[in-house]
C-alpha positions as CSV (number, residue, x, y, z in Angstrom):
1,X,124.3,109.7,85.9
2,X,126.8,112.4,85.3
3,X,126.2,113.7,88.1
4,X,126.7,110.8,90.2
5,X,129.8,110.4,88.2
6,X,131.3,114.1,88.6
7,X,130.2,113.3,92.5
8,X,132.1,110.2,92.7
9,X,135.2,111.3,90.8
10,X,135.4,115.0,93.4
11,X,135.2,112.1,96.4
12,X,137.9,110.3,94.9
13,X,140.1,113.4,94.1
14,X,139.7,114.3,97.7
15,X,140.5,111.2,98.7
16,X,143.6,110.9,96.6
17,X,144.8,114.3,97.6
18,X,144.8,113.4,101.6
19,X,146.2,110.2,100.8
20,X,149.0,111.7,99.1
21,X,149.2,114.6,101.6
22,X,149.5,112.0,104.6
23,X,151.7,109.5,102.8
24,X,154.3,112.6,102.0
25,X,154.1,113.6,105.7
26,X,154.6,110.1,106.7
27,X,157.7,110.2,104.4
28,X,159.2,113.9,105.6
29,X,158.6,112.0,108.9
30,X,160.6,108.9,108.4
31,X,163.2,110.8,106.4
32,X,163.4,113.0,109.8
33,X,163.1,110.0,112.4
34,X,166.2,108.4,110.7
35,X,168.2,111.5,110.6
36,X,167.9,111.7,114.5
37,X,168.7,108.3,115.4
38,X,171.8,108.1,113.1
39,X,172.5,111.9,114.8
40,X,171.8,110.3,118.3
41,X,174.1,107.2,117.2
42,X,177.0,109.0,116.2
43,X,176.6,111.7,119.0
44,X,177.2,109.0,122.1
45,X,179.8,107.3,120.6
46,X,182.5,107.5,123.6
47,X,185.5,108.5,120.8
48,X,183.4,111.3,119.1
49,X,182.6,112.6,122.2
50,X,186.0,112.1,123.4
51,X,187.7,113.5,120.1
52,X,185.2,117.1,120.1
53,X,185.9,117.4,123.9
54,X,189.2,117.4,123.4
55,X,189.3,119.7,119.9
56,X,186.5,121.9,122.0
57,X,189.3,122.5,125.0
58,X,191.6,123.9,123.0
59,X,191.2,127.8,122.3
60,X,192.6,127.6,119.1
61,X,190.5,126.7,115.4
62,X,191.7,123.1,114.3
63,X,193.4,123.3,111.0
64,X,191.8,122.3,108.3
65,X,195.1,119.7,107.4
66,X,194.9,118.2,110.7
67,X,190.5,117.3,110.2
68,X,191.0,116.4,106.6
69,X,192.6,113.1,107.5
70,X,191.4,112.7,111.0
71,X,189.0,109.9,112.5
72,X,186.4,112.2,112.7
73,X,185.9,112.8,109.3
74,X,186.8,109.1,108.6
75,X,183.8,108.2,110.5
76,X,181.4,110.8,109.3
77,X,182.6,109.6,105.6
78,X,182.2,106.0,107.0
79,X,178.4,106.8,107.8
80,X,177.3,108.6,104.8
81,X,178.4,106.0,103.0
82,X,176.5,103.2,104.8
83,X,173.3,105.2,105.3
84,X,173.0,107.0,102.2
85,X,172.5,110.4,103.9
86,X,173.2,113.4,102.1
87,X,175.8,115.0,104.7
88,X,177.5,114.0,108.5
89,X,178.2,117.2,109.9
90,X,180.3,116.9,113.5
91,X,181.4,120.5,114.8
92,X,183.0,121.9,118.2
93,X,181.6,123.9,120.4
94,X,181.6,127.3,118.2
95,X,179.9,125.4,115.4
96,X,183.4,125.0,113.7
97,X,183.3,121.5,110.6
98,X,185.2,119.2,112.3
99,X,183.8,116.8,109.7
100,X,182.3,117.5,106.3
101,X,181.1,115.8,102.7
102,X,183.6,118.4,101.6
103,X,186.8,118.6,103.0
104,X,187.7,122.5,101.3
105,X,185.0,123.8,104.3
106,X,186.6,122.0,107.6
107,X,187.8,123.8,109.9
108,X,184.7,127.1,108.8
109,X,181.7,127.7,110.8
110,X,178.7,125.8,109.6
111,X,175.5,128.0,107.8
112,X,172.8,127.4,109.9
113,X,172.1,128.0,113.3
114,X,173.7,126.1,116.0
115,X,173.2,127.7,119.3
116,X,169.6,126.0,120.2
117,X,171.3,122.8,119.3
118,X,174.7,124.5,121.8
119,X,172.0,124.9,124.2
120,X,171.0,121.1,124.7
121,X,168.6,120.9,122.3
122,X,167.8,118.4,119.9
123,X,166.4,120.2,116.5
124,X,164.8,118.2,113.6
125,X,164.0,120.9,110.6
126,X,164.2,121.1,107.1
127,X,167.1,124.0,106.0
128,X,168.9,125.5,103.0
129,X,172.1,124.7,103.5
130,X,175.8,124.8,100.9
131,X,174.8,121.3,99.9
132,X,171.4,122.2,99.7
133,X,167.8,121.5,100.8
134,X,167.5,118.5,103.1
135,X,165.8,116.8,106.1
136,X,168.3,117.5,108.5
137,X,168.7,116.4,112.7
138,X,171.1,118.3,114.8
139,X,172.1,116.5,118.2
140,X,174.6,117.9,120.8
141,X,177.6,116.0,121.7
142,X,178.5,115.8,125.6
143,X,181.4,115.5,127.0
144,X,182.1,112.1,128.1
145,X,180.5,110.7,131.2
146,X,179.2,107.5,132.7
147,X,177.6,105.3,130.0
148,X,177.3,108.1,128.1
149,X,175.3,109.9,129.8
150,X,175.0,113.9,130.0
151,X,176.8,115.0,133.4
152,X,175.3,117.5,135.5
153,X,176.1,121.1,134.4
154,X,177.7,120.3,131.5
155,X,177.4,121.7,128.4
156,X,177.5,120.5,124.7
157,X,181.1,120.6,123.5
158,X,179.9,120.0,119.6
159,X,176.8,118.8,118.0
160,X,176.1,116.4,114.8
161,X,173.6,117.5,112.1
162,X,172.9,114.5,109.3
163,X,170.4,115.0,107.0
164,X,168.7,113.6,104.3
165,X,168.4,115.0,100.5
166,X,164.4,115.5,99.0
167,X,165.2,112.8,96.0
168,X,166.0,110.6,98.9
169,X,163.2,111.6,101.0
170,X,160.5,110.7,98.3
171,X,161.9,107.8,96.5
172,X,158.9,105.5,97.7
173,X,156.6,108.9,96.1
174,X,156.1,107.5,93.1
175,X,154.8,104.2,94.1
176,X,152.4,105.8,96.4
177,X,151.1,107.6,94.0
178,X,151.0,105.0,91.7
179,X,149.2,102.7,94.0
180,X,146.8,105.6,94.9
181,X,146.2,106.5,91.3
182,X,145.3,102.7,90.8
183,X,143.0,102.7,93.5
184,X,141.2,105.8,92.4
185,X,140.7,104.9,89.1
186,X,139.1,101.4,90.3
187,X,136.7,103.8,92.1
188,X,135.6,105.9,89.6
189,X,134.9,102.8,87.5
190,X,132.9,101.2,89.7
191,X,131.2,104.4,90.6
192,X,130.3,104.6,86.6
193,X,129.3,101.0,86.3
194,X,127.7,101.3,89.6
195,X,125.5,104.6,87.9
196,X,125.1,102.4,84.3
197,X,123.0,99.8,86.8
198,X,121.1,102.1,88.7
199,X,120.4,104.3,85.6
200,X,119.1,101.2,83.9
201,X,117.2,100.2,86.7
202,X,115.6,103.6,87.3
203,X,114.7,103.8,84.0
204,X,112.9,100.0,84.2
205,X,111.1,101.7,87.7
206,X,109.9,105.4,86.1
207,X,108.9,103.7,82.5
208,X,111.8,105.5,81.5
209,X,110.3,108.8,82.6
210,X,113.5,111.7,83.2
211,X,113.0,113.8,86.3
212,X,111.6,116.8,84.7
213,X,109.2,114.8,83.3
214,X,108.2,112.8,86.8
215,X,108.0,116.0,88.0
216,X,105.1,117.3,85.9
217,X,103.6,113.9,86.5
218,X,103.3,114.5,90.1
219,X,101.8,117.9,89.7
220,X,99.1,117.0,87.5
221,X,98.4,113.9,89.8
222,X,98.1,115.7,92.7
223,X,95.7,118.7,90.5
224,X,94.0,115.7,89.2
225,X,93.6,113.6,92.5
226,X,92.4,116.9,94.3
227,X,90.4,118.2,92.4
228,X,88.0,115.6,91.8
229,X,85.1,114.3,94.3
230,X,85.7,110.6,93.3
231,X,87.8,108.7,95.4
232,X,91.2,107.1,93.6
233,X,92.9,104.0,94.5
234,X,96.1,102.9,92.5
235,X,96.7,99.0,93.0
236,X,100.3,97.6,91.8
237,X,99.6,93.9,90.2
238,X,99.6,92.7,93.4
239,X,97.0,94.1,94.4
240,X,99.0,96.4,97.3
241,X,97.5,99.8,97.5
242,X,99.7,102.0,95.9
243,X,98.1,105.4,96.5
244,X,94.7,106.3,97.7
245,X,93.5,110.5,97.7
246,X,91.7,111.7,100.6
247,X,88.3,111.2,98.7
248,X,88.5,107.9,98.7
249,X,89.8,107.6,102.8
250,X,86.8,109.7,103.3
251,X,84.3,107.2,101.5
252,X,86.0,104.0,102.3
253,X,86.5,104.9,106.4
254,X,90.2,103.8,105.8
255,X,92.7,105.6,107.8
256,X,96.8,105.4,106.3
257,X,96.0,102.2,103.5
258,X,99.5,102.8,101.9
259,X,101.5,99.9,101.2
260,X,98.7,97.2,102.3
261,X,96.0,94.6,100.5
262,X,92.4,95.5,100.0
263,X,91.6,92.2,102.3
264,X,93.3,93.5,104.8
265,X,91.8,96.6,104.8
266,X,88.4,95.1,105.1
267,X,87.2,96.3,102.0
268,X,83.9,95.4,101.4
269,X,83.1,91.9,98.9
270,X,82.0,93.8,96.0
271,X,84.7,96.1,96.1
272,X,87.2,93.5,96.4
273,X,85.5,91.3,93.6
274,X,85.5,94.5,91.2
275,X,89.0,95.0,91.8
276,X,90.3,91.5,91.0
277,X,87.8,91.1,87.6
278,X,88.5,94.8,86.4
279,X,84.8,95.2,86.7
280,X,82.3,97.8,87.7
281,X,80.3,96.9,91.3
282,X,76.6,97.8,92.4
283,X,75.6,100.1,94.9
284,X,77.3,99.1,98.0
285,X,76.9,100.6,101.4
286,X,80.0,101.3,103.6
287,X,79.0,103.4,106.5
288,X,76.0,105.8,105.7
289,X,77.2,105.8,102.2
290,X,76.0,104.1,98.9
291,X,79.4,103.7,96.7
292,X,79.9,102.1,93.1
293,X,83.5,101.2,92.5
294,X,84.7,100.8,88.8
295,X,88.0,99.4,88.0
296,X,90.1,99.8,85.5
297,X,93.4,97.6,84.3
298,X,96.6,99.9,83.9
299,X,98.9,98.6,81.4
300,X,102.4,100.4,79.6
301,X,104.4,98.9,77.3
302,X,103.1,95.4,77.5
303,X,103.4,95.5,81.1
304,X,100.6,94.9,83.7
305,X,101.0,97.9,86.3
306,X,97.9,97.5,87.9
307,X,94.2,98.4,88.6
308,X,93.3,102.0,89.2
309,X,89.6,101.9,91.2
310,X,87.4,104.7,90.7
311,X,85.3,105.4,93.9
312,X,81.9,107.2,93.0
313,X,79.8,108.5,95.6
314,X,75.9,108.0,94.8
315,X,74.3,108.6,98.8
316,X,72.7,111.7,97.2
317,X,71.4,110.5,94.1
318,X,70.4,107.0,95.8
319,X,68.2,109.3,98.2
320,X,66.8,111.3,95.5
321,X,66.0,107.8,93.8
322,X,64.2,106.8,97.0
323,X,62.3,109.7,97.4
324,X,61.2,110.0,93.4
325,X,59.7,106.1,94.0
326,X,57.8,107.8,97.2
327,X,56.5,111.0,94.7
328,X,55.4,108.7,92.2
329,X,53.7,106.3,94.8
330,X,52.0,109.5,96.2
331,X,51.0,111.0,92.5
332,X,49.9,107.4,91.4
333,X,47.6,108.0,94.9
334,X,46.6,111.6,94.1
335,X,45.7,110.6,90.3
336,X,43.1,107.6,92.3
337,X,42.0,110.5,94.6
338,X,41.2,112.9,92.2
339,X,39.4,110.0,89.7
340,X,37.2,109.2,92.7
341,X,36.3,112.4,93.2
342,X,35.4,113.2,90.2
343,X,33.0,110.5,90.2
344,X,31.3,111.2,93.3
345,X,31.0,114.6,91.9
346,X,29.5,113.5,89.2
347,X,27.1,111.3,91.2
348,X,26.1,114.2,92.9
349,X,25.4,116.0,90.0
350,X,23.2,113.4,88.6
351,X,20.9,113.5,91.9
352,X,20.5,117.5,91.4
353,X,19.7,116.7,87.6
354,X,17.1,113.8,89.3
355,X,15.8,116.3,91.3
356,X,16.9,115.1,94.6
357,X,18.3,117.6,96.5
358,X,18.0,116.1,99.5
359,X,19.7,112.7,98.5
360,X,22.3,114.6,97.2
361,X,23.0,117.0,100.1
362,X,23.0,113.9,102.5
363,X,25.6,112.2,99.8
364,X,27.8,115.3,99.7
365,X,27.8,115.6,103.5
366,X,28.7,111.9,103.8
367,X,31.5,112.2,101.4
368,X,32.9,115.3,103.1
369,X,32.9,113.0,106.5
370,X,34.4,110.3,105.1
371,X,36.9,111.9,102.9
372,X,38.1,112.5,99.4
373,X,39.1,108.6,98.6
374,X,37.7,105.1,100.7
375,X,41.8,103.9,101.1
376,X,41.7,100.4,102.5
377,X,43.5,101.0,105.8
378,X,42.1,101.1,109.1
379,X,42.0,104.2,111.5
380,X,43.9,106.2,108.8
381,X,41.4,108.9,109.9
382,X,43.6,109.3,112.8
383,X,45.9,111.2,110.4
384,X,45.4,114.9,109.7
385,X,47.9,115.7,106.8
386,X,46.6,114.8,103.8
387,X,49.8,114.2,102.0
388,X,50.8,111.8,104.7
389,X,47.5,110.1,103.9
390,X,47.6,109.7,100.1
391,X,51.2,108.4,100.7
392,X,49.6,105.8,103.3
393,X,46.5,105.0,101.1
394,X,49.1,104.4,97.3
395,X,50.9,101.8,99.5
396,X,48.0,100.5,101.2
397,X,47.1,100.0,97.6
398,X,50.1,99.1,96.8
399,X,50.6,96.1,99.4
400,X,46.4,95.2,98.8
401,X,47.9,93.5,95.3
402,X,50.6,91.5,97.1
403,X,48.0,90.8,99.7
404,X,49.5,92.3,102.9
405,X,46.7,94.5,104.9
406,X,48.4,97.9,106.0
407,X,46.4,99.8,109.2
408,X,47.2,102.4,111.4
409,X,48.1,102.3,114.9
410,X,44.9,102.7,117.1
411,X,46.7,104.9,119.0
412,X,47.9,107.5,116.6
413,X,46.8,110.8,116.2
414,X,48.7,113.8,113.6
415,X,46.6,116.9,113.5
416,X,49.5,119.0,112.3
417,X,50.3,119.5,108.9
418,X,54.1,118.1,107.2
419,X,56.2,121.4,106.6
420,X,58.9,118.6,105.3
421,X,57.4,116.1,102.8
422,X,60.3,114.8,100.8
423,X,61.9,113.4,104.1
424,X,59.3,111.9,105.7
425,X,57.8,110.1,102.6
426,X,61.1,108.9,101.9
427,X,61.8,107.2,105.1
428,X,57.8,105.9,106.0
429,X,58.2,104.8,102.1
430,X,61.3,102.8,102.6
431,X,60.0,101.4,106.1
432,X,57.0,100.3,104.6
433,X,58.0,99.0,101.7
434,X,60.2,96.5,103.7
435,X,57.5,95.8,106.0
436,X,55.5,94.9,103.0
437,X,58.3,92.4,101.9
438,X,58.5,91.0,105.2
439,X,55.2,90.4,105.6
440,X,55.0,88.5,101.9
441,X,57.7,86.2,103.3
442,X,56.4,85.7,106.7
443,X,52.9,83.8,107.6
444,X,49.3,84.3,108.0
445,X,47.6,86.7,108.4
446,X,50.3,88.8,106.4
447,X,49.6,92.5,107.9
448,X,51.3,96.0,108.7
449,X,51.0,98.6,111.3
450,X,51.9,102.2,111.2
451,X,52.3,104.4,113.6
452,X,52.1,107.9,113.6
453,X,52.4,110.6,116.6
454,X,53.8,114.1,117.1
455,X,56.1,115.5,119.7
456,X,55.8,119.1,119.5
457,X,57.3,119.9,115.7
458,X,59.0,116.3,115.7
459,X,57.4,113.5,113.8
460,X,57.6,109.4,115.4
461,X,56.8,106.6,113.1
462,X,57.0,103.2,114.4
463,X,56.6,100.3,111.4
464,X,55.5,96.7,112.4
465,X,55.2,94.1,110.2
466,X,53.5,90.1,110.2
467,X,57.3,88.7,109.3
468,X,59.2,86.2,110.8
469,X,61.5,88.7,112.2
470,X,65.2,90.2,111.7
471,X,68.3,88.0,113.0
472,X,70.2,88.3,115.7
473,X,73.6,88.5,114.0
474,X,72.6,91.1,111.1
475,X,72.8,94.8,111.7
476,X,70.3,95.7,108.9
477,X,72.3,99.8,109.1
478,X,75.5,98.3,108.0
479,X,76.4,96.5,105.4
480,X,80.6,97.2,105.4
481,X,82.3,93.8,105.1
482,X,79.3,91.3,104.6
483,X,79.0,88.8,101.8
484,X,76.1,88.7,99.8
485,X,74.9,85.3,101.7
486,X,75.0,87.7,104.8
487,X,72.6,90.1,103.6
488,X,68.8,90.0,105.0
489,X,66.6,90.2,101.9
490,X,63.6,90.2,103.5
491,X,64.0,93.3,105.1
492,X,65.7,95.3,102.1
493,X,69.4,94.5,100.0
494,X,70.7,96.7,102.8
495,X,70.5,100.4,100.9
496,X,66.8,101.6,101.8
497,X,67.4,101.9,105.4
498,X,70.9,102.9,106.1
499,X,69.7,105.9,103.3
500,X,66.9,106.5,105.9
501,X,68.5,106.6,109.1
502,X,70.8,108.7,107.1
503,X,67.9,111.5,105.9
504,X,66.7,111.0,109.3
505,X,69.7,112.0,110.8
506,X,70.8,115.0,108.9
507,X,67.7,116.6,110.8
508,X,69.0,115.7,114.0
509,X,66.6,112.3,114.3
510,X,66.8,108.8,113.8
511,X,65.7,105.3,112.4
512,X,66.3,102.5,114.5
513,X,65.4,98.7,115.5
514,X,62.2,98.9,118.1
515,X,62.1,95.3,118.3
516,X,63.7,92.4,116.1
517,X,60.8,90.3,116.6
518,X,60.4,86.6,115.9
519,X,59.2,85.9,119.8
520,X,57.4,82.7,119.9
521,X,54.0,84.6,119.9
522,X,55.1,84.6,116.2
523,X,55.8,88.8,116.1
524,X,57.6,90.4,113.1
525,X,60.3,93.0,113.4
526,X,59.2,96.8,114.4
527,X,61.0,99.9,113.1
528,X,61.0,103.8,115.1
529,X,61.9,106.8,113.1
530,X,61.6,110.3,114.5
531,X,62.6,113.0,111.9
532,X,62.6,116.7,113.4
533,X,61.1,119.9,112.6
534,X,59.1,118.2,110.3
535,X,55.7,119.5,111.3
536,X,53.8,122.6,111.6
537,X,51.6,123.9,114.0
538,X,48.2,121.8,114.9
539,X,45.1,123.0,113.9
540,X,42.4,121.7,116.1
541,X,38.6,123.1,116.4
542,X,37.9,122.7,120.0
543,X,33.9,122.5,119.5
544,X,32.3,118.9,119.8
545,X,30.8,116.6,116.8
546,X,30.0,113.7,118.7
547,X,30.3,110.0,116.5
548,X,32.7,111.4,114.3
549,X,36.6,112.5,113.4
550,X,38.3,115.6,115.2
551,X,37.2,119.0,112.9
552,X,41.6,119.5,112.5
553,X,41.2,116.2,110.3
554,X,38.2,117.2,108.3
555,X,39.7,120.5,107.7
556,X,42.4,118.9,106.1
557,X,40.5,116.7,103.3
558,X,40.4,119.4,101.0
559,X,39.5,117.7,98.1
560,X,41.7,119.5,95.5
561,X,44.6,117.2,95.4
C-alpha cells in the first residue's frame, strides 16, 4: 500500500509540476501577446506616426521641456493608465524617449537594444531595463502611408516598446496553483482510499498472506506438486479446477483443465461422485490405468475453499494383484498335483510290497503316459509346458464347482516351454476367469474353450465362452466416462482386461475382441491375446510312438512340481 501510495503521490507531483510549468508559459504568453497588440495599437495610430516622423526629420535631439508636456507622452500616460502596463515607451529613430513613465529620462537614449526593432522587426522578449524586469514588445513606427500601411522602402522612423511587470504577469499564479494543489490532493486521496480497498480486498483473496509469505507458498507447492507421483487437483467450492500438476494431466488424459468443471472435462462418474461427497472412490480405469481418487475438503478460517483430489495411481499394483490370484490358483494346482502323486506313488509301492512287479511297472508306465494329475479338461495333452497346464487344470477345477466345463481347442499344440510365466498366467487367468463368469450367466451347456498356439517365440490364446455374448455399445478396454449401469458385469467390472491388454502390450502384443458373439446359433463372446517373446525354444523327439502324445509333451511331465 505504501508503495502504491509513494507511486501515486510522484504521478501527481509530476503532474502538478507540468501543469504549473504550462499554465506559467501560458501566462508569460498572454502577458507577451498583450504587450504586442497594445504596441501594434499605438504604433499605427496616424498622429504617433505622424508626430515621430516629424521629430525623426529633424537632425536635432527634442528637448526634454518640449516632450514633457507633449501629446506623445500624454498618450503613452493615457495608455498605461488604461491598460495597467508597467511602461509606454515611444522613441525616434535613434532610440531617443519621446515618451516615458518618467519624465527626468525624455529626451535620453533608451537601455536596450533597438536596432532589430530600427530594422523592421517586431521583438517580444523579456529584458532588464531602468524600471526593471518585464514582458516587454517593441514595434516599429512607419512613417505615414495609405491606411497605415508600411510604404515601400521606408524605414522605421521610431518604435514603441510596452511591457508588462512579473507581479502583473502572474497575478492569476496563485489561483492556478491553488486549483492545481486542490486537484492533487483529491488524487492522492483517492489513490489512498483506492489502496485501503484493494489492500482489504487482497488480504480477503490471499487469507491475508503478505508477499513474502505467498512467495514461499508457491515454492513449496511447486517442490510439493513435483515431487510427488500422485496426481493433484485443487477445486474452488465451485467445483472449477483450480490447479492440476502434470501427474495428474498424465493420469486423467486431460490436456490444459485450468479454469473449467470436472463435468466438463469428462471426468469419469466415480471421480466426479468422490469429488462432490469428499469421499474416497474404487479402482477406476481411465485409459490403460487403474486410478483411486481420494478427496479431501479444504477449509480456513471458517471458510469453505474447496476440495483438493488426490490422484493415486494403482496399474502396477492392480497387475501384481492379478497375477498373485493366478500364482495362487497355480500353487493351489501344484499342491493337487503333488497330493496325487504322492498317492500313486504310494500305490505303486504297495504293488512292489504285494509282489507285483509287473502290475506295478504297467501302473507306473501308464501314469507316466498320462501325466502327473487326471485335470478335467479335454485335449490339454496338446499343451507341452507344464506350468501352462497346472494353471489350466486349478481353473478347470476351479470352474468344475461353478459347473462350467473348460477344454482345449482341438487344434492347439505348445511344445515349447514359457520363458515368461507371470505374463501369460495373468492374462489367460483374467480371460478365463471372465469366460467362466460368462458362461455361469449364459445357458446350457455352460462350457469354455482355450486355445493355445505358438508363432515362433510368440504365444496366441484365443478364449471362448457358452455366454450370451458382449454388447454392441460396450467397449469392454475402456471404461473412461461410463456409469456404473454401463458396465458389462458379465464379462468383468471392467479392470481385468484393460490390465491385460495392458501386460500384453508392454511386450509389444495384444488382447482383443475375436468375436462379440451372441449370433442366433446362440455363440458366446471369444477373446485373442498374443504376448511376445514369451516362449522358448521347442523341444520335439522326432521318433514315432504310435496311439499316444508327441515325446516334447511327455518330456515335460516331470513329476516334481
Amino acid at each position: 500500500m505504501l508503495v502504491q501510495l509513494a507511486t501515486a503521490a510522484a504521478v501527481v507531483a509530476v503532474c502538478v509540476l507540468v501543469f504549473v510549468l504550462l499554465g506559467v508559459q501560458q501566462l508569460r504568453a498572454e502577458a507577451e501577446t498583450s504587450a504586442l497588440n497594445i504596441a501594434r495599437t499605438i504604433a499605427v495610430d496616424p498622429q504617433v506616426r505622424a508626430a515621430v516622423a516629424e521629430i525623426s526629420a529633424d537632425p536635432g535631439t527634442p528637448r526634454r521641456a518640449d516632450l514633457t508636456g507633449g501629446p506623445l507622452q500624454e498618450l503613452a500616460t493615457d495608455v498605461t493608465a488604461r491598460t495597467g502596463t508597467l511602461f509606454v515607451v515611444i522613441t525616434d529613430d535613434h532610440g531617443i524617449r519621446l515618451a516615458h513613465p518618467d519624465p527626468a529620462l525624455l529626451g535620453q537614449p533608451v537601455s536596450t537594444d533597438f536596432r532589430d526593432v530600427l530594422a523592421g522587426n517586431e521583438v517580444i522578449t523579456w529584458q532588464q531595463g531602468t524600471l526593471g524586469v518585464s514582458a516587454r514588445a517593441k514595434v516599429p513606427i512607419w512613417p505615414p502611408g495609405a491606411d497605415g500601411a508600411r510604404p515601400p522602402g521606408a524605414s522605421p522612423v521610431g518604435e514603441v516598446s510596452v511591457g508588462f511587470e512579473p507581479s502583473s504577469v502572474f497575478d492569476d499564479l496563485p489561483a492556478l496553483l491553488g486549483g492545481v494543489a486542490a486537484a492533487a490532493g483529491a488524487g492522492v486521496l483517492l489513490a489512498a482510499i483506492a489502496g485501503i480497498v484493494l489492500r482489504r480486498r487482497w488480504e480477503r483473496l490471499t487469507l491475508g498472506l503478505q508477499p513474502e509469505e505467498l512467495v514461499a507458498l508457491v515454492q513449496n507447492q511447486a517442490a510439493v506438486l513435483d515431487g510427488v507421483g500422485d496426481g493433484v487437483v485443487a477445486l474452488d467450492h465451485r467445483g472449477v479446477v483450480r490447479l492440476c500438476n502434470d501427474a495428474a494431466r498424465r493420469m486423467l488424459q486431460l490436456g490444459d483443465p485450468t479454469g473449467m468443471s470436472l463435468e466438463r472435462l469428462g471426468i469419469a462418474p466415480a471421480i466426479l461422485a468422490a469429488a462432490r461427497e469428499g469421499t474416497a472412490s474404487a479402482g477406476v480405469v481411465v485409459g490403460d490405468r487403474v486410478l483411486y481418487a481420494d478427496a479431501q475438503p479444504v477449509r480456513h478460517g471458517g471458510r469453505d475453499l474447496g476440495t483438493v483430489l488426490i490422484i493415486r495411481d494403482r496399474t502396477d499394483v492392480a497387475a501384481l494383484s492379478e497375477r498373485l490370484d493366478t500364482v495362487r490358483a497355480m500353487t493351489g494346482a501344484l499342491r493337487v498335483q503333488r497330493h496325487e502323486f504322492a498317492n500313486r506313488l504310494h500305490v505303486a509301492v504297495a504293488m512292489l510290497d504285494a509282489d507285483r512287479p509287473a502290475e506295478a511297472r504297467e501302473f507306473l508306465g501308464e501314469q507316466l503316459h498320462r501325466g502327473p494329475v487326471d485335470y478335467p479338461v479335454e485335449s490339454i495333452d496338446r499343451i507341452g509346458d507344464s506350468l501352462l497346464h497346472a494353471l489350466i487344470g486349478a481353473h478347470a477345477l476351479e470352474a468344475g464347482e461353478r459347473g462350467v466345463r473348460i477344454s482345449v481347442d482341438p487344434d492347439s499344440l505348445l511344445l515349447a516351454p514359457l520363458i515368461d510365466v507371470e505374463d501369460v498366467a495373468a492374462v489367460l487367468g483374467n480371460l478365463v476367469d471372465n469366460a467362466v463368469q460368462a458362461a455361469v450367466e449364459g445357458h446350457e451347456p455352460r462350457h469354455v474353450q482355450i486355445g493355445c498356439f505358438s508363432d515362433g517365440h510368440d504365444l496366441v490364446l484365443t478364449v471362448a465362452d457358452s455366454g450370451a455374448g458382449v454388447r454392441a455399445d460396450i467397449d469392454l478396454f475402456v471404461r473412461s466416462g461410463r456409469t456404473a449401469v454401463d458396465i458389462d458385469r458379465v464379462h468383468g467390472l471392467g479392470v481385468g482386461l484393460p490390465l491385460s491388454r495392458e501386460l500384453a502390450r508392454r511386450g509389444g502384443g495384444d488382447v482383443w475382441l475375436i468375436s462379440p458373439g451372441g449370433t442366433s446359433a446362440h455363440t458366446g463372446a471369444v477373446f485373442g491375446a498374443r504376448l511376445r517373446g514369451v516362449l522358448g525354444d521347442a523341444r520335439v523327439d522326432d521318433s514315432p510312438d504310435p496311439g499316444s502324445a508327441p515325446r516334447g509333451i511327455a518330456d515335460r511331465r516331470d513329476p516334481t512340481p
